[in-house]
RODO-940088 format. One record per residue (C-alpha): x, y, z. Coordinates in steps of 0.2 Angstrom, whole numbers, padded with zeros to 4 digits, always signed. Last residue first. Example, Ala and Ser with C-alpha at 12.3 -4.5 7.8 and 13.67 -1.06 7.14 Angstrom:
BEGIN
+0068-0005+0036 +0062-0022+0039 
//
This chain:
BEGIN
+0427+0406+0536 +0440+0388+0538 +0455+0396+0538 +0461+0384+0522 +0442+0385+0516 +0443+0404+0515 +0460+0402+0505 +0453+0389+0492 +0439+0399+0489 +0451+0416+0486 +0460+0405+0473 +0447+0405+0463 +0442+0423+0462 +0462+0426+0461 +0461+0413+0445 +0449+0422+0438 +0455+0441+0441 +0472+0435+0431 +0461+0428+0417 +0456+0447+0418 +0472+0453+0416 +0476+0440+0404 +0463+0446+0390 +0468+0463+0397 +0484+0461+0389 +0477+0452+0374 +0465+0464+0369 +0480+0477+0370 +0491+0467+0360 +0479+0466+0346 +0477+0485+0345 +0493+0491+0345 +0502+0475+0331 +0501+0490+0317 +0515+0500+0327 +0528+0485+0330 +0528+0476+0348 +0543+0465+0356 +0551+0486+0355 +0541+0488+0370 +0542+0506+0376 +0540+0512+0357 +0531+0498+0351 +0516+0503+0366 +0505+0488+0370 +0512+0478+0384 +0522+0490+0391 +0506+0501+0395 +0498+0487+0403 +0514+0481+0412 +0518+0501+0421 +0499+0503+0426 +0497+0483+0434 +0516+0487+0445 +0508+0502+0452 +0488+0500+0453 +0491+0482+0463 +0507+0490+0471 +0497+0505+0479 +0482+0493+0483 +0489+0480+0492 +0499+0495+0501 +0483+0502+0506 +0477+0485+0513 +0494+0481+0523 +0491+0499+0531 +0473+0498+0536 +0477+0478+0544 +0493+0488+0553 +0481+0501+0559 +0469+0489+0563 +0480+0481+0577 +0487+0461+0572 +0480+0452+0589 +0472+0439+0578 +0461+0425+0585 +0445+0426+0573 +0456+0425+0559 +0457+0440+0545 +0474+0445+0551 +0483+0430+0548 +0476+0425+0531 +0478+0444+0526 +0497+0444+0531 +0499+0426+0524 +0492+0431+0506 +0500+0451+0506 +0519+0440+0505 +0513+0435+0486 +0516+0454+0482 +0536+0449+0479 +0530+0441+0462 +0523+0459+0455 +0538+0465+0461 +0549+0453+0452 +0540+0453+0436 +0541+0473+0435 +0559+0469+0437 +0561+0456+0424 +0551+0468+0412 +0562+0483+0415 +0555+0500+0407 +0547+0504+0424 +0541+0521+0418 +0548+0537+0423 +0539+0547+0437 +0525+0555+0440 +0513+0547+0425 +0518+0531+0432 +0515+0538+0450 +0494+0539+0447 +0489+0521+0446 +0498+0517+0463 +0489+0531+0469 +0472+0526+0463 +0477+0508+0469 +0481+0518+0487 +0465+0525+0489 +0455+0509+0482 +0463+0498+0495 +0460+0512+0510 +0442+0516+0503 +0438+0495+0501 +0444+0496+0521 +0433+0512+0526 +0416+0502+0516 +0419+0488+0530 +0422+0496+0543 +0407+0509+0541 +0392+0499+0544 +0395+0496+0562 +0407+0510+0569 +0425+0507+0567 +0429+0523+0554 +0422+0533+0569 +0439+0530+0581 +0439+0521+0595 +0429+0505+0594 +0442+0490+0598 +0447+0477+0586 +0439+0482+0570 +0433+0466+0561 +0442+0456+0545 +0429+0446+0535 +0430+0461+0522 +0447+0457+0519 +0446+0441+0516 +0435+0440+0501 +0439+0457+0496 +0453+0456+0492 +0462+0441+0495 +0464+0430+0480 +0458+0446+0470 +0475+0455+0473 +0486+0440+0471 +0477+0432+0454 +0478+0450+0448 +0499+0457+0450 +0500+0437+0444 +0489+0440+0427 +0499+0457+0423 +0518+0449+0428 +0512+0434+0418 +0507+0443+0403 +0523+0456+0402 +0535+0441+0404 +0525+0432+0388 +0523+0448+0377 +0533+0438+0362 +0522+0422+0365 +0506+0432+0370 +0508+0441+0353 +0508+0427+0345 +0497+0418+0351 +0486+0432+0347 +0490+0433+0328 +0499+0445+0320 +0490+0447+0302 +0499+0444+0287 +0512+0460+0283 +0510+0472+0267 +0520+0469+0253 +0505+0467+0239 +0498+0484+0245 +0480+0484+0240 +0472+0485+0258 +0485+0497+0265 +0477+0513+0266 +0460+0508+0270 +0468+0497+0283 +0477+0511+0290 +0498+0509+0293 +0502+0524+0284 +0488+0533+0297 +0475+0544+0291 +0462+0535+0290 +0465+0530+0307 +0469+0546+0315 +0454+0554+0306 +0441+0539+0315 +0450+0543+0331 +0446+0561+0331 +0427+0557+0327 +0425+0543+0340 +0433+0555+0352 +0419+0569+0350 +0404+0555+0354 +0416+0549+0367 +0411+0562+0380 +0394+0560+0375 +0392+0541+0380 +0403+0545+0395 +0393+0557+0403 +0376+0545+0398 +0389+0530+0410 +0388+0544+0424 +0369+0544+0427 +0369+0526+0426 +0383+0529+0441 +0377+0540+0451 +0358+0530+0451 +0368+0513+0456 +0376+0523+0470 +0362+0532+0479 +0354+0513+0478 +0365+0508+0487 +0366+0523+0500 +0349+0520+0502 +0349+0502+0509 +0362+0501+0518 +0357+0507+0535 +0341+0497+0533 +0349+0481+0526 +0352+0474+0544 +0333+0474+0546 +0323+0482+0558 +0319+0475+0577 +0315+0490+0586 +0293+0486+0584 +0293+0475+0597 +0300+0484+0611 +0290+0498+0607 +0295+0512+0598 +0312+0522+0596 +0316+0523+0580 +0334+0527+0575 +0342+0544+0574 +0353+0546+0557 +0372+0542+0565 +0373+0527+0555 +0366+0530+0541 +0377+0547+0538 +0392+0537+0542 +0386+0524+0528 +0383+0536+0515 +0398+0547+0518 +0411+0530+0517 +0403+0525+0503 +0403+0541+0492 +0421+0540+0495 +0421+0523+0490 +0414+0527+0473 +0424+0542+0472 +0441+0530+0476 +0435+0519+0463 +0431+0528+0449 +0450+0535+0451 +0457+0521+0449 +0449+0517+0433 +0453+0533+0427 +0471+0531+0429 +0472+0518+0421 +0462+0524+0405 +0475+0539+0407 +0490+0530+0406 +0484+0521+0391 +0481+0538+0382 +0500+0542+0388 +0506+0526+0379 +0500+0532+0364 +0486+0536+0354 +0478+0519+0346 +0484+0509+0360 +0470+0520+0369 +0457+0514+0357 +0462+0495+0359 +0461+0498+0375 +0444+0506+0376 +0436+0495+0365 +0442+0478+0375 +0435+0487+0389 +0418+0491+0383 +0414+0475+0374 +0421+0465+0392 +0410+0476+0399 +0393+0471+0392 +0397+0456+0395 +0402+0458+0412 +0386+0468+0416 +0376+0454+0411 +0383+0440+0419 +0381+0450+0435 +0362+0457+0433 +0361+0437+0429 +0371+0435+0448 +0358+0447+0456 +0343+0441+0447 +0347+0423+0453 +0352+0430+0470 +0338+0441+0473 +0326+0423+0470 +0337+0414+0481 +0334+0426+0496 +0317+0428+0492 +0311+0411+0495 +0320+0413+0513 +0311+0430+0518 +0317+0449+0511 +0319+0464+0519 +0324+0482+0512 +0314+0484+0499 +0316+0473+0483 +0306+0483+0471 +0317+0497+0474 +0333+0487+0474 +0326+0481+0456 +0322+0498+0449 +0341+0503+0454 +0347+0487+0445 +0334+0490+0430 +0344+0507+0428 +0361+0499+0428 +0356+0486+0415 +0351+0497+0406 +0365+0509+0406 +0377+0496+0405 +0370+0490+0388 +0370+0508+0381 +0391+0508+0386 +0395+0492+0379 +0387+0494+0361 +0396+0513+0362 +0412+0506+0366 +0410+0491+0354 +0405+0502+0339 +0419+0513+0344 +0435+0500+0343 +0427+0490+0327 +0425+0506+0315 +0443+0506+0309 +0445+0486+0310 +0431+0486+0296 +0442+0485+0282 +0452+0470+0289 +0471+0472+0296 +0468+0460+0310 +0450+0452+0311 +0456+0435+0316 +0466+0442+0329 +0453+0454+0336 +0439+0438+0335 +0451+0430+0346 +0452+0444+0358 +0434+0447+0357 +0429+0428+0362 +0443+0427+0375 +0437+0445+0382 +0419+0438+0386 +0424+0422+0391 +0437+0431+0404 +0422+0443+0409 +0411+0432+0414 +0422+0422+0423 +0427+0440+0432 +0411+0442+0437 +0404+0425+0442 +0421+0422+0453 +0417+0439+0461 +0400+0433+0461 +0405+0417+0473 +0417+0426+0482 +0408+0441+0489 +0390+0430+0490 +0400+0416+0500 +0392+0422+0520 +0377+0427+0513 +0370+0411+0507 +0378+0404+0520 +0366+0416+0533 +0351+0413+0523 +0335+0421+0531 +0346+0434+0541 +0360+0435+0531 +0349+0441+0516 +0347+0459+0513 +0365+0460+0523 +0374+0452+0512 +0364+0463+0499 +0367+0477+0507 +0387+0475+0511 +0389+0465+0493 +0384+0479+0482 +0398+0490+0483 +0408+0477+0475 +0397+0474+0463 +0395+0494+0460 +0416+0495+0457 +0416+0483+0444 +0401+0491+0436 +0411+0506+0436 +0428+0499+0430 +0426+0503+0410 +0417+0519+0413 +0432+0525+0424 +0444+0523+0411 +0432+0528+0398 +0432+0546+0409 +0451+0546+0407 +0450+0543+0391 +0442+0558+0390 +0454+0569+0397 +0469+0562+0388 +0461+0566+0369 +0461+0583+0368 +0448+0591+0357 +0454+0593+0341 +0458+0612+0334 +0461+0614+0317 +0447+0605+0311 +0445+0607+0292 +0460+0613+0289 +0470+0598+0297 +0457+0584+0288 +0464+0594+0273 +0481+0594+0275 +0483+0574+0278 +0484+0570+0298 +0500+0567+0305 +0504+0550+0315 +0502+0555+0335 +0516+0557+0347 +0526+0568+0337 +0512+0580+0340 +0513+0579+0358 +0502+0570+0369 +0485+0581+0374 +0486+0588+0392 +0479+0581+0409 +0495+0572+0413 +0505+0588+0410 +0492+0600+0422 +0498+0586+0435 +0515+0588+0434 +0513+0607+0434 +0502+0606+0448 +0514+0596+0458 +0526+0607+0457 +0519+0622+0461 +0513+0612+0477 +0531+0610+0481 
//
């Protein structure tokens, strides 16, 4: 068995084959006869493209606890007020590019566009990242009233920052891996779960480690610290992690760039190539494309409008019943449920490239519809009065998860791949990948909305 699965594994990891990929004119062959393989380090843009995601939501324990003291409903809304921010951001990021991407179509700077916004997207996260871990610095560990609303302004503009910046860096990536091949797309999926179950694996040790860390004992009036204590250095162990990860990624895709830049030149369907043929084909435009794609788009944006309704707005308001068991310890809930969600997302992300795709788009639809059943369930087990045991909470969260990263994994690579999807033709790649995630993340506001409404109906 575990032969097996090394061998399926070893498969995901290796370069597409060549009649995956358009053939490179004789010379550029001869001049570099071995490329680097492209799967791998798409697999690292996947994870670049989710990390500031994944430090937001890592943010909201210390800072909810930086300020629950002096501003308890400031504290109490912080998850779903920046996840809305967030993923706002984000969708007026991604509208802009995905109309500028239409417009754009076949012009003689599309070659260059896909890098130049990964690169401009990466060196913004990374200074934004590092003022983030100077800030919590500054910060400290307690902060009055007064202070509460100004770490909240710098919080939510750190917020609109890093989504801008993101939304460059996504739309980049995707329209890169459309570039290669479905299994290029699988591999940006799959790194974006798996940025998330390390960051939460770090989580989990940083808070156990707070917790059992011997505390003061002074005076009675000295024992009073703040809830942000425990918190405090595994946040900032995070944000440094992951500038120090986003210079990885910046050399990673050095070497990328330069394979990509051949592929394009060399392909029939290149701009360079094609800019004085009097037959070639006006450019698709984005309505289009949403038009033909329309089952794929609503089976993306409904997969996110459930997931984001709930988690983690709800989910984090949900306490351990009971205290047996280490995962239950204050401090330690909360960052065990994002690993159980984020475990089973990464696992969801990692069966497509397991086992065949879902080529069906009214069944993809289907189960991304059949997922509306998780809103009762985590209305029901996040009130005060619910006798639903943790292990059925743990459970329902990890199979959130495993269809969120499943049904997500199988549309996204649909929607931009002409040989899966036969809606797409070979030169229309790039546009329908902006558009896909264009959705998707109109998907993540509509679930930031909705998660309002939800903690308003239960009254939290």
């Amino acid at each position: 068995m575990s032969g097996f699965s090394l061998s399926r594994l070893r498969a995901v990891l290796t370069p597409s084959s060549i009649s995956d990929y358009t053939p490179l004119p004789q010379s550029t062959r001869s001049s570099s006869p071995n490329p680097p393989p492209p799967t791998l380090p798409f697999v690292v843009l996947g994870m670049s493209v989710l990390l500031a995601w994944n430090v937001l939501l890592c943010l909201f324990p210390h800072f909810i606890a930086l300020i629950v003291l002096s501003s308890p409903s400031l504290a109490l809304s912080l998850p779903s007020s920046l996840s809305l921010l967030a993923t706002a951001t984000n969708f007026v990021s991604l509208a802009w590019l995905t109309f500028r991407s239409s417009a754009a179509g076949s012009g003689p700077s599309k070659d260059r566009e896909p890098n130049s916004a990964i690169r401009f997207g990466l060196w913004t996260l990374v200074a934004l990242h590092g003022a983030l871990a100077v800030g919590i610095l500054v910060v400290g560990k307690e902060v009055g009233e007064g202070g509460a609303k100004v770490v909240l302004v710098g919080l939510a503009a750190w917020t609109v920052g890093v989504m801008w910046a993101g939304s460059y860096l996504q739309a980049g990536v995707m329209e890169l891996a459309a570039l290669f091949g479905p299994k290029e797309i699988g591999a940006v999926q799959l790194g974006q779960g798996l940025v998330a179950i390390l960051v939460s694996t770090v989580q989990v040790i940083s808070s156990v480690v707070a917790s059992s860390a011997p505390k003061d004992r002074g005076p009675p009036s000295s024992t009073t610290t703040s809830p942000a204590e425990e918190t405090f250095w595994s946040t900032l162990l995070f944000v440094s992690i992951g500038t120090i990860f986003l210079f990885f990624t910046i050399y990673t895709h050095a070497s990328l760039a330069r394979l990509s830049q051949q592929i394009l030149l060399s392909s029939p369907s290149s701009p360079a190539l094609n800019a004085s043929s009097p037959t070639s084909k006006q450019p698709t435009t984005s309505m289009e494309i949403l038009r033909r794609n329309g089952i794929i788009n609503i089976t993306i944006a409904s997969v996110f409008l459930i997931t984001l309704s709930v988690f983690p707005a709800l989910t984090v308001r949900v306490p351990a019943k009971g205290l047996e068991g280490w995962w239950k310890a204050s401090g330690i809930w909360v960052p065990f449920g994002f690993f159980i969600y984020n475990g089973g997302d990464f696992l969801g992300r990692t069966l497509p490239s397991f086992l065949p795709l879902l080529p069906s788009q009214p069944a993809l639809l289907s189960l991304a519809l059949l997922r509306i059943g998780f809103i009762p369930f985590f209305l029901l087990t996040s009130s005060v009065s619910s006798t639903v045991p943790d292990a059925i909470f743990l459970l329902g969260l990890g199979i959130l998860g495993l269809s969120n990263g499943f049904v997500a994994t199988n549309a996204l690579i649909l929607s931009s791949s002409p040989a899966l999807n036969p809606k797409i033709e070979p030169e229309e790649r790039e546009v329908a990948s902006v558009v896909a995630i264009f959705i998707l993340v109109g998907g993540l506001v509509g679930g930031s909305a909705a998660s309002f409404g939800l903690l308003a109906l239960k009254g939290l």
